[in-house]
C-alpha positions in Angstrom: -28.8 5.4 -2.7 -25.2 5.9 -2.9 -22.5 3.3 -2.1 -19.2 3.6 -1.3 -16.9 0.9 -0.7 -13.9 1.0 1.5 -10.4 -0.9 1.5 -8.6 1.1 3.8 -5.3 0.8 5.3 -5.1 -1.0 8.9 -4.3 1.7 11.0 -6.7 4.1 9.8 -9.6 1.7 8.7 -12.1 1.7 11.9 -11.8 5.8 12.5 -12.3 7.2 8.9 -14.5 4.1 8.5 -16.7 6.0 12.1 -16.4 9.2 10.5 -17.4 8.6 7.1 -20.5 6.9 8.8 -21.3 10.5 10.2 -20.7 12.6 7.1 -23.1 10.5 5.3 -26.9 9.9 4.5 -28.3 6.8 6.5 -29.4 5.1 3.8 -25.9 5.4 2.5 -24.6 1.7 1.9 -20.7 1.9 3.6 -19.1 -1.5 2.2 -15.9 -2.7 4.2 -13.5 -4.8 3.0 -11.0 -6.4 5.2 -7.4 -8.6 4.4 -8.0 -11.3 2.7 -5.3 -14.0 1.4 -6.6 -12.9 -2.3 -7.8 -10.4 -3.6 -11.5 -10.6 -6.2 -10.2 -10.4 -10.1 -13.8 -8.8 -10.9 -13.7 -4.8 -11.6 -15.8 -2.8 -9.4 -17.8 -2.2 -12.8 -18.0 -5.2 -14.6 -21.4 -6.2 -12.7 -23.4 -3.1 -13.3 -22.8 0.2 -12.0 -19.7 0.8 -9.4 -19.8 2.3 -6.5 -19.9 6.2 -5.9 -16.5 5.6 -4.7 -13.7 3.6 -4.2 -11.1 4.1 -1.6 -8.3 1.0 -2.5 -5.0 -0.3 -2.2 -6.3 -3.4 -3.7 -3.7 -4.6 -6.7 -6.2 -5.9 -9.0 -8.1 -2.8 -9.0 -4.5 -0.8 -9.3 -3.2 -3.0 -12.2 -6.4 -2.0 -14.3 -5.8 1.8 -13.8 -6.1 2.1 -17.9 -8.9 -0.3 -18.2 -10.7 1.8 -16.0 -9.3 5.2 -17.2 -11.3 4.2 -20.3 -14.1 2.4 -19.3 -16.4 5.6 -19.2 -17.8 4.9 -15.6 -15.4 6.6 -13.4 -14.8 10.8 -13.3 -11.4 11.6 -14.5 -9.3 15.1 -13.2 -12.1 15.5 -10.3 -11.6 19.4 -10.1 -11.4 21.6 -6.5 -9.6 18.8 -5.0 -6.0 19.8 -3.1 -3.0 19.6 -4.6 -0.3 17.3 -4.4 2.6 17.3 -2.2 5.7 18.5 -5.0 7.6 15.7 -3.6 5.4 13.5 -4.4 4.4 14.9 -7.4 7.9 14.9 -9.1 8.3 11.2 -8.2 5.1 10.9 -10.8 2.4 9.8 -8.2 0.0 12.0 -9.5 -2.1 9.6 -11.5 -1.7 11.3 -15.6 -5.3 9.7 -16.3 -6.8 11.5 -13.6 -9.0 8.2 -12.5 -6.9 7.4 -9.5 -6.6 10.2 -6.7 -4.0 9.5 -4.1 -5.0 9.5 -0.6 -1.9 8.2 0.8 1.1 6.4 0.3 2.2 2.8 2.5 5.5 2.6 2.7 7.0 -0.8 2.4 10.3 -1.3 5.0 12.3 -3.7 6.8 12.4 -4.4 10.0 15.1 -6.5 11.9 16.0 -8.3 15.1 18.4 -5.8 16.8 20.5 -8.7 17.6 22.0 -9.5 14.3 25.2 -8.5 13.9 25.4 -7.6 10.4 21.6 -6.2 9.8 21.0 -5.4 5.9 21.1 -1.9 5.2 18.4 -2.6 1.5 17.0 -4.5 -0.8 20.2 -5.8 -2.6 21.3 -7.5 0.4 18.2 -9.7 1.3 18.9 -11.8 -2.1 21.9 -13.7 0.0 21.4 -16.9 0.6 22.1 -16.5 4.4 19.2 -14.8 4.5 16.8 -18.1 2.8 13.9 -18.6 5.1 14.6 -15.5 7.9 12.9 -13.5 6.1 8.6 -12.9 6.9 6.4 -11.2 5.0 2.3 -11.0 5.2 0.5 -13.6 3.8 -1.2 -11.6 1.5 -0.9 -12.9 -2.1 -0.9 -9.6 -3.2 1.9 -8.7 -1.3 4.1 -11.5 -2.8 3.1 -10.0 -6.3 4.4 -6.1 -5.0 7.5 -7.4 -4.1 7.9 -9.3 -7.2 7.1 -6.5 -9.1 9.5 -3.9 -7.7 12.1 -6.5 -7.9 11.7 -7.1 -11.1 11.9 -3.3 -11.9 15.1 -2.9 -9.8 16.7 -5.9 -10.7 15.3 -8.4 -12.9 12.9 -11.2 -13.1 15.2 -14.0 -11.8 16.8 -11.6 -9.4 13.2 -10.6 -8.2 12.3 -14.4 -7.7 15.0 -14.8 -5.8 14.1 -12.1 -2.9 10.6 -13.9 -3.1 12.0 -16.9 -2.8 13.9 -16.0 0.3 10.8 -14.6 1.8 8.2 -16.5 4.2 5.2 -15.4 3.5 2.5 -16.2 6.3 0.8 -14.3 9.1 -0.2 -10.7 9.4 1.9 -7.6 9.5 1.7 -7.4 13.5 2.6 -10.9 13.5 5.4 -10.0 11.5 6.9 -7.9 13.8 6.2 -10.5 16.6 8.2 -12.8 15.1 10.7 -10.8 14.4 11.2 -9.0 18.0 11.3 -12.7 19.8 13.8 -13.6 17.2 11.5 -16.8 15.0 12.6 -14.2 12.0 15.4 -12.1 11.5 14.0 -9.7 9.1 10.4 -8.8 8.3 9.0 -6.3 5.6 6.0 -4.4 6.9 4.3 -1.5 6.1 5.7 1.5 8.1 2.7 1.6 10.8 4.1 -2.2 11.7 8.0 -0.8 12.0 7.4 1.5 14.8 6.9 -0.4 18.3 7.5 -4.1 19.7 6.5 -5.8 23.2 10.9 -6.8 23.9 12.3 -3.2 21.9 13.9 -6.0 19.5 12.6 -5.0 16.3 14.9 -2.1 14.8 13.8 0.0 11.4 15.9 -0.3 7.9 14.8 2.0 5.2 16.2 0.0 2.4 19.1 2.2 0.7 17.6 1.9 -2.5 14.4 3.4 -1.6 11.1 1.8 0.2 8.7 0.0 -2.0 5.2 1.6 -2.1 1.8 1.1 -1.8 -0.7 3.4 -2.9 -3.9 4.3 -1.4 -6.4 5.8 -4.0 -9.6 7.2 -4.5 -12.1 6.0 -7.2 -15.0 8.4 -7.7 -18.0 7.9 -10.1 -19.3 10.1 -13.0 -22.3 11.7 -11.5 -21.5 10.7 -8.0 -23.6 11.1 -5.1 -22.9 14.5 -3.2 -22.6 12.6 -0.1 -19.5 10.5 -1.7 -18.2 14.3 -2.7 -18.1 14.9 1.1 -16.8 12.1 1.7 -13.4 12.5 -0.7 -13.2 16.2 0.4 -12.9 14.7 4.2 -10.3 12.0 3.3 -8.0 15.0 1.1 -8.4 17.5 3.8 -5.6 19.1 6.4 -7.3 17.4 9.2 -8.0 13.6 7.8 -4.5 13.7 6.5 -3.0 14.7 9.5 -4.6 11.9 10.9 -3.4 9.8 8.3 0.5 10.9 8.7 0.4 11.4 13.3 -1.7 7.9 13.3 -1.7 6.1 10.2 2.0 6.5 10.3 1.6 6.5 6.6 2.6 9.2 4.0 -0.1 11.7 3.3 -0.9 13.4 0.1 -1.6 16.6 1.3 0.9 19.7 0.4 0.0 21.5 4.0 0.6 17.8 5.9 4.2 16.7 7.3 4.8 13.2 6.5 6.2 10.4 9.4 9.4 11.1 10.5 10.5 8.4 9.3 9.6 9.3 5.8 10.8 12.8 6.6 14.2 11.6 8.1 14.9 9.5 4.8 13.7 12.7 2.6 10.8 10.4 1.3 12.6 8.1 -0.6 10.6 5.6 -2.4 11.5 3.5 -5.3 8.6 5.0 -8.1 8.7 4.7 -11.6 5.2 6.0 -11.9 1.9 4.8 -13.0 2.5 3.4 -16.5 5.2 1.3 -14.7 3.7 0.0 -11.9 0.5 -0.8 -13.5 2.0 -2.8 -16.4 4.8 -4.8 -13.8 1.5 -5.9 -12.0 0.0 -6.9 -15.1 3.2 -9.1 -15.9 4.1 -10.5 -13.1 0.4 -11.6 -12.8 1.2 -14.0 -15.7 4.4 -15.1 -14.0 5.0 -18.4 -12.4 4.8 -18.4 -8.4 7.7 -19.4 -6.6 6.6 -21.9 -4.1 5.8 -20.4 -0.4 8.0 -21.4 2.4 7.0 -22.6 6.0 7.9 -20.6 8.5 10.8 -22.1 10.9 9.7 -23.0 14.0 
């Protein structure tokens, strides 16, 4: 019986979780995954055989990306598969072990409350004290460790703790951009899908000068994989699934044939990438880094 277990990003989650459902076998075991404040440290593998695949944006499955390269369970360089967008590809997001296949990128933005008067135009900016407190992120754990490492990468470690510290972390993205359109924060930092819309038209976008931080969605696919798990990677990489992913999801799709968000297209798909080496091994640090404490949010 094959397995495949799913982690997929919000806005796309319940329809390719209904369509997967159809491509596959009955018997087919679909596991779903949904936001939790932390994520499990145990490798899909480390129990016994992993799933047929994978579909994650998990961190502590994307901080192991060389454990698992060389663990000898997963397929590496799964051949017939699409090619990348060249965009994407000379930002390095094409995975050089072959074990991670991108399915789509999250953008990571601000948001703010159109009535500030002097709105921050990046990342730079939210490290001033003014800012201590007004600022909302998810309460995610694992989002706290992303910002930490791409802080630390574009600053430094005390500078990177510093933005964290700034930063309230509770609710979920939607709630986020609540907050932030009835003014309880000034600035949130959402994935894109959360940047778009808000009940008052309050909430404005800022794609950080310095480039959005990212989140990758991948694709984990066993050695000798079940053929239905096959179909099921060929759905998520095709023209139509990624289109889907890009007019919906509002989230960058991998595909070469696929226009991204406007968003993404307006700011010529700047993201702050240092590729894979890097952003697996900042995870792996900042793991062992002390936690600055999490602030309540200001009522």
């Amino acid at each position: 019986m094959s397995i495949i277990d799913l982690s997929l990003p919000c806005p796309v989650a319940r329809a390719f979780t209904g369509q997967i459902r159809k491509i596959v076998d009955q018997k087919t075991d679909i596991i779903v995954r949904n936001i939790e404040r932390e994520e499990p440290t145990t490798l899909p593998h480390a129990e016994g055989d992993p799933p047929d695949l994978i579909a994650t944006h998990w961190l502590s499955i994307l901080q192991n990306r060389e454990l698992l390269a060389s663990s000898g369970h997963y397929a590496l360089n799964q051949p017939g598969l699409p090619a990348m967008r060249p965009e994407l590809a000379e930002k390095g997001f094409a995975d050089p072990s072959g074990c991670f296949i991108p399915l789509c990128l999250i953008p990571i933005v601000m948001i703010y409350n159109r009535r500030l008067e002097d709105p921050p135009a990046g990342w730079e900016e939210l490290l001033d004290e003014r800012w201590h407190g007004r600022i909302g992120a998810p309460f995610i754990a694992a989002f706290r460790q992303l910002m930490f490492a791409y802080g630390s990468e574009m600053f430094d470690s005390e500078t990177a703790a510093r933005l964290v510290d700034n930063t309230v972390f509770e609710g979920m993205p939607l709630e986020i951009n609540m907050w932030v359109d009835s003014g309880k924060l000034d600035i949130g930092i959402v994935g894109l899908p959360f940047s778009r819309a808000s009940r008052s038209g309050n909430v404005a976008l800022c794609w950080p000068q310095e480039g959005a931080f990212c989140l990758p969605e991948v694709l984990l696919v066993k050695k000798a994989a079940d053929e239905d798990a096959l179909a099921v990677v060929r759905h998520l990489l095709s023209v139509e699934a990624q289109r889907y992913i890009a007019d919906i999801g509002v989230l960058i799709p991998t595909h070469p044939d696929v226009r991204p968000p406007r968003e993404a297209e307006e700011n010529k798909l700047s993201i702050f990438w240092n590729g894979w080496d890097w952003f697996s091994n900042a995870l792996m640090q900042q793991r062992s880094c002390k936690r600055t404490p999490i602030l309540p949010l200001r009522t």
